[in-house]
C-alpha positions in Angstrom: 16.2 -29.3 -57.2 18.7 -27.0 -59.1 19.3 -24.5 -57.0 20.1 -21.5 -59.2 16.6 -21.2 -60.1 14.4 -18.9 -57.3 11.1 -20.6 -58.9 10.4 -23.7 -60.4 6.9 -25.5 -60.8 6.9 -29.2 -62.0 3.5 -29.7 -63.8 1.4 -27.3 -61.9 -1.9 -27.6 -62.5 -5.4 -26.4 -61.2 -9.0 -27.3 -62.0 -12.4 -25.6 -60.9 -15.1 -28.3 -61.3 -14.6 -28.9 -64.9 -12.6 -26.0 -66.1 -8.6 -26.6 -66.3 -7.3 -23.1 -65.5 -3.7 -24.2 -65.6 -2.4 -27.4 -67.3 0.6 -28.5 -65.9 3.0 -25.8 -66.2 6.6 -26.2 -65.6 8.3 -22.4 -64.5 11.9 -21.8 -64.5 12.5 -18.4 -63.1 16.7 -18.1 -62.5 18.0 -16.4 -59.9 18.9 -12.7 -60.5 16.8 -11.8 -63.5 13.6 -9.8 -63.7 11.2 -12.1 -65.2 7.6 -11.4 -67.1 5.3 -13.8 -67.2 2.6 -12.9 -69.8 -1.0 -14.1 -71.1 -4.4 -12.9 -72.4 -7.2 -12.2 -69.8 -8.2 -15.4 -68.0 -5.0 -17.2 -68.9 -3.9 -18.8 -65.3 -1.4 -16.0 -64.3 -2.5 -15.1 -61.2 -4.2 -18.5 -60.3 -0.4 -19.4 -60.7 1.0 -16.7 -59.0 -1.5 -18.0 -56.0 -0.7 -21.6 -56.4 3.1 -20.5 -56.2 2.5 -18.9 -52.5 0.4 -21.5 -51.3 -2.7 -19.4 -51.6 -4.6 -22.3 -53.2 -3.6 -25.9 -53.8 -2.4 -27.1 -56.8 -4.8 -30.1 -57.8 -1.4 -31.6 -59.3 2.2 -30.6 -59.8 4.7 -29.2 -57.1 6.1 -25.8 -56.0 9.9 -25.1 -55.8 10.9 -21.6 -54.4 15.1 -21.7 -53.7 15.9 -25.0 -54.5 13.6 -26.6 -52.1 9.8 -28.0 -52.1 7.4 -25.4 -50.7 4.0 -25.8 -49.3 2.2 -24.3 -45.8 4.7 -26.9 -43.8 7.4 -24.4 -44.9 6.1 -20.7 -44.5 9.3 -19.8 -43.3 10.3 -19.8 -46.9 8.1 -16.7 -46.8 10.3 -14.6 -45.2 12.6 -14.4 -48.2 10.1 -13.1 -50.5 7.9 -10.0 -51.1 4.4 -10.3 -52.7 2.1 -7.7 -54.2 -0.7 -9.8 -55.5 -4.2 -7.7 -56.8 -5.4 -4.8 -54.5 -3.0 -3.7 -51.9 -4.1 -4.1 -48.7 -3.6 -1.1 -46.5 -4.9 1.0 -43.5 -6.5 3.9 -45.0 -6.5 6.0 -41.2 -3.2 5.1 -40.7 -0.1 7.3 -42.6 2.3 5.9 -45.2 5.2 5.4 -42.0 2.3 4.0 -39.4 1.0 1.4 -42.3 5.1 0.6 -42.7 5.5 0.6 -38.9 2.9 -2.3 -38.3 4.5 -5.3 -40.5 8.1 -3.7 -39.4 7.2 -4.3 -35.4 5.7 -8.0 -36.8 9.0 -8.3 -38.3 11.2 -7.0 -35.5 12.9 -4.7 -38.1 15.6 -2.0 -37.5 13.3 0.9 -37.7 15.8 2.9 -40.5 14.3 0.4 -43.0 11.0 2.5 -43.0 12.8 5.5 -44.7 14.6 3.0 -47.0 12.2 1.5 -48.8 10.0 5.1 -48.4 13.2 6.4 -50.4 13.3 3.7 -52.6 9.5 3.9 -53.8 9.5 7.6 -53.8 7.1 8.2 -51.0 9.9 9.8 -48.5 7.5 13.4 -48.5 4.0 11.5 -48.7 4.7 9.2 -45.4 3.1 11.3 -43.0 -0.2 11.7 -44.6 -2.7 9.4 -44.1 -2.9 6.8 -46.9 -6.6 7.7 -47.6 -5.8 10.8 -48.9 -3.4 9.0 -51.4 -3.8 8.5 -54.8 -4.3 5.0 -56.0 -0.7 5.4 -57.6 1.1 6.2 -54.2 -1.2 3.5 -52.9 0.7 1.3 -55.2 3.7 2.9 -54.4 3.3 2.2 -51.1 2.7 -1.9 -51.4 5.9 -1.6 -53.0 7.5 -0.3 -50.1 5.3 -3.1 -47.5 6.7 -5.5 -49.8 10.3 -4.7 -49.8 10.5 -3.9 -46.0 12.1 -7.2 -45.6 14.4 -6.8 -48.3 13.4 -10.1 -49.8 15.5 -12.4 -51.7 12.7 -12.8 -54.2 9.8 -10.4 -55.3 6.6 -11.1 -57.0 4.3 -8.5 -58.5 0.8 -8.5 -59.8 0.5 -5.5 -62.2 3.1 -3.5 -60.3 2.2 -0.3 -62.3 -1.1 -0.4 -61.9 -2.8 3.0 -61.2 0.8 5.3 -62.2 0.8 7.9 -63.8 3.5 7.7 -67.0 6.2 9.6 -64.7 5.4 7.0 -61.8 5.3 4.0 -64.2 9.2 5.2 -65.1 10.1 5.5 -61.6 8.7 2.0 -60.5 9.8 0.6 -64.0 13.4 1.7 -63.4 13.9 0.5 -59.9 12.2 -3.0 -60.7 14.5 -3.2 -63.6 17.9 -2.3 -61.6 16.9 -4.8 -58.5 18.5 -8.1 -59.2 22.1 -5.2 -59.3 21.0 -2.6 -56.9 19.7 -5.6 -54.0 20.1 -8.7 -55.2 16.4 -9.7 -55.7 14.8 -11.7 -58.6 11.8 -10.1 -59.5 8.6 -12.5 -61.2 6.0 -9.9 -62.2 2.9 -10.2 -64.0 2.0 -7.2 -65.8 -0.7 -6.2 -68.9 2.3 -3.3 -70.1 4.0 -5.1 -72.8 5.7 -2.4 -73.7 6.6 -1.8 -70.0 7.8 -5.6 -69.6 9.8 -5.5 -72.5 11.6 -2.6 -70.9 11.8 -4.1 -67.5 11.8 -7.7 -67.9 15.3 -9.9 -69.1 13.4 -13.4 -69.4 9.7 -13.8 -69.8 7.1 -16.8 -70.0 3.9 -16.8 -71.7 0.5 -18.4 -71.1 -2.5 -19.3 -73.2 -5.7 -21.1 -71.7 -3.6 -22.7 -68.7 -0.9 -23.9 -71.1 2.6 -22.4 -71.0 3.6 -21.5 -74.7 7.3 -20.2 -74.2 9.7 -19.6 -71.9 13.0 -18.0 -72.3 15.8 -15.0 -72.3 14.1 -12.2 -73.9 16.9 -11.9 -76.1 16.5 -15.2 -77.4 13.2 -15.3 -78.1 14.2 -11.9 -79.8 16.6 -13.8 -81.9 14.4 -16.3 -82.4 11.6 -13.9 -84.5 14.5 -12.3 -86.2 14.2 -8.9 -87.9 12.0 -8.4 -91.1 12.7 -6.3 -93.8 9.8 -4.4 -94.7 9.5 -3.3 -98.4 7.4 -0.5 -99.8 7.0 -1.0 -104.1 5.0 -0.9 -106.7 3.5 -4.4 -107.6 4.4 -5.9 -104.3 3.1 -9.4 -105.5 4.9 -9.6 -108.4 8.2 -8.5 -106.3 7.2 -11.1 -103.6 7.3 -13.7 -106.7 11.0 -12.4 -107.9 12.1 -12.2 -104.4 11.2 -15.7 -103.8 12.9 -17.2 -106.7 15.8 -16.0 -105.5 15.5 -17.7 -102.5 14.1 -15.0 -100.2 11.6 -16.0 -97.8 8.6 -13.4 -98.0 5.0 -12.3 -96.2 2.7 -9.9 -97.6 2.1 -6.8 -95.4 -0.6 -4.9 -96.2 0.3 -2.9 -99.3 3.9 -4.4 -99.0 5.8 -6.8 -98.3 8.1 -8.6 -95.6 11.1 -10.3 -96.1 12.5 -12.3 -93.2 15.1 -13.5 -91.5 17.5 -9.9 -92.8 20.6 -8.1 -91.6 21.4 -4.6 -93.2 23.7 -6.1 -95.8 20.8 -8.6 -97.2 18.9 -5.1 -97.2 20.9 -3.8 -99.8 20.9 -7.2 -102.3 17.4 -6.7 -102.2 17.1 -3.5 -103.0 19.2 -4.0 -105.7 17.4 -6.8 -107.1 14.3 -5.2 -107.0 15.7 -2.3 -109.4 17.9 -4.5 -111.9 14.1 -6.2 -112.4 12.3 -3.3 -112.6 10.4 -2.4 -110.0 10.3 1.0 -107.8 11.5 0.3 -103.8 9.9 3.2 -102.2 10.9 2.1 -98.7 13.1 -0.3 -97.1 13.1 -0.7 -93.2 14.5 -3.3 -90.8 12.0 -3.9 -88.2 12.6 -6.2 -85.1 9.6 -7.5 -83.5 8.4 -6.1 -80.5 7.7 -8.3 -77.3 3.6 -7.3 -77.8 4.2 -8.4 -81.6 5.9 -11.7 -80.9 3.2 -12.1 -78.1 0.5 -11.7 -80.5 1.6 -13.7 -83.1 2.2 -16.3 -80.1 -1.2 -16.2 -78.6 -2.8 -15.4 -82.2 -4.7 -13.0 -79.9 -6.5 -9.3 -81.2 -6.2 -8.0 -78.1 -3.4 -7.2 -75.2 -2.5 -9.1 -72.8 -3.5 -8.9 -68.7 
C-alpha cells in the first residue's frame, strides 16, 4: 500500500440487515492535506468514519491508515491519530487541565503539553474551571485539545465546529486549516459547514446513499465546474438562441441566463454580440461555483449537507 496516502479504504462496505449504508467505498486521503468528506443526512459518513477506527466491522472491504492494513490486531496504530467522533466525552466535575491531565498520565506525556494544546484551542484562561460550567463550544474546544494531546500524525473530526459561536468557528477553522504546516498532521473531517469546509478543506470527497460520488483536490473539482457567466437581458430566450448559434453553450437561470465554461475575455465577445443583435445586457457577472453549489448539483439534493 502506497504509503503517501494517511487513509485509504479498498471497497468498504457496511450493511444493517438489509440496508447497505456504505457500498464499497474506496478513500484516498494524502498525507498533509486537510480533507472534507461531505454527504446529505444519512449518507454513511460517520458509519465510515467508525468503520475507519475499528469501531464497527466493515462487512467487506479493508482499512489502510499509513501505508499499512489496520484492524483491532494493530491498535498501536492508534497512537498516531486523534479522533473527535459525535459528543465529546468529558468529566463534567473535573476542570479543563484535570480532564487533560487524565489521558496525559495514560499517555505518560511531558506534562508542558497540557498548556500547549490549551494554547492552541484557546482554552489557556478557561482550564481551571470545571468543564460543567462550560459552554458547549469550549466543550468542543476542549475535545480538540484531548485529541491533539498526543500530537497525532493524523486527525479526524466529526463536525469539529459544532456548538461555536462565529468568532470560535474562525478560531478552530483557522488552526485546522494551518495544521498539516503548523504540525504536520493531515486532518479528515466531516463537517455540515460547506461554506466552512470550503474554507478549511484542500481535497474533499462526497457521499450519496453509501456510494462515493467524487473525490479529489478542491481545486480540481473547482476547475472542473468552471465559471459561468451570468447574463441579465431583455428576452433572455431569444439571446440564449443567438448565443447558441454562435457556439456558446447556455442554461436558463431564472430570468436570465448562464453561459458556461467563460474567462473574462469571452465575457466581453458576448457582450458584444448581444448588442450588435439587438438586445439590452443589463448585467454581466462571472460566477465560480461554490463547494455547497457544486455539492448540490452533485447530490441533486434541496437541502445541506450533514
Amino acid at each position: 500500500m502506497v504509503s503517501e496516502y494517511v487513509i485509504v479504504t479498498e471497497g468498504l462496505t457496511r450493511t444493517f440487515g438489509a440496508f447497505q449504508a456504505v457500498k464499497g467505498i474506496d478513500l484516498q486521503v494524502p498525507e498533509g492535506v486537510v480533507y472534507g468528506f461531505l454527504g446529505p443526512n444519512g449518507a454513511g459518513k460517520t458509519t465510515t468514519i467508525r468503520m475507519i477506527l475499528d469501531l464497527i466491522h466493515p462487512t467487506a472491504g479493508k482499512v489502510y491508515l499509513f501505508g499499512e492494513s489496520f484492524d483491532r490486531s494493530a491498535w498501536q496504530r492508534l497512537a498516531k491519530v486523534g479522533t473527535l467522533v459525535e459528543s465529546p466525552s468529558l468529566y463534567p466535575h473535573l476542570t479543563g487541565h484535570e480532564n487533560l491531565e487524565v489521558l496525559r498520565r495514560l499517555l505518560d506525556l511531558p506534562k508542558a503539553a497540557i498548556d500547549r494544546v490549551l494554547r492552541l484551542v484557546g482554552l489557556e484562561e478557561a482550564g481551571d474551571k470545571l468543564v460543567r460550567q462550560y459552554s458547549l463550544g469550549m466543550q468542543q474546544r476542549l475535545a480538540l485539545a484531548l485529541a491533539l494531546l498526543n500530537e497525532p500524525t493524523l486527525l479526524i473530526l466529526d463536525e469539529p465546529t459544532n456548538g461555536l459561536d462565529p468568532s470560535g468557528i474562525q478560531e478552530i477553522r483557522t488552526l485546522i486549516r494551518d495544521m498539516p504546516k503548523t504540525t504536520g498532521t493531515s486532518v479528515f473531517l466531516s463537517s455540515h459547514l460547506l461554506s466552512e469546509v470550503e474554507l478549511m478543506a484542500t481535497h474533499v470527497g462526497i457521499i450519496q446513499q453509501g456510494e462515493l460520488l467524487y473525490q479529489g483536490e478542491l481545486a480540481a473539482m473547482k476547475k472542473r465546474w468552471g465559471p459561468v457567466l451570468r447574463v441579465s437581458v431583455d428576452r433572455p430566450a431569444e439571446a440564449a438562441a443567438a448565443l447558441s448559434e454562435r457556439g456558446w453553450k447556455i442554461r436558463s437561470n431564472g430570468n436570465g441566463l448562464e453561459v458556461l465554461s467563460v474567462d473574462e475575455a469571452a465575457a466581453g465577445e458576448i457582450n458584444r454580440a448581444l448588442l450588435q443583435d439587438g438586445f439590452q445586457v443589463r448585467q454581466l457577472h462571472l460566477h465560480q461555483a461554490s463547494l455547497e453549489e457544486m455539492f448540490l448539483e452533485l447530490t441533486g439534493s434541496a437541502g445541506g449537507a450533514a
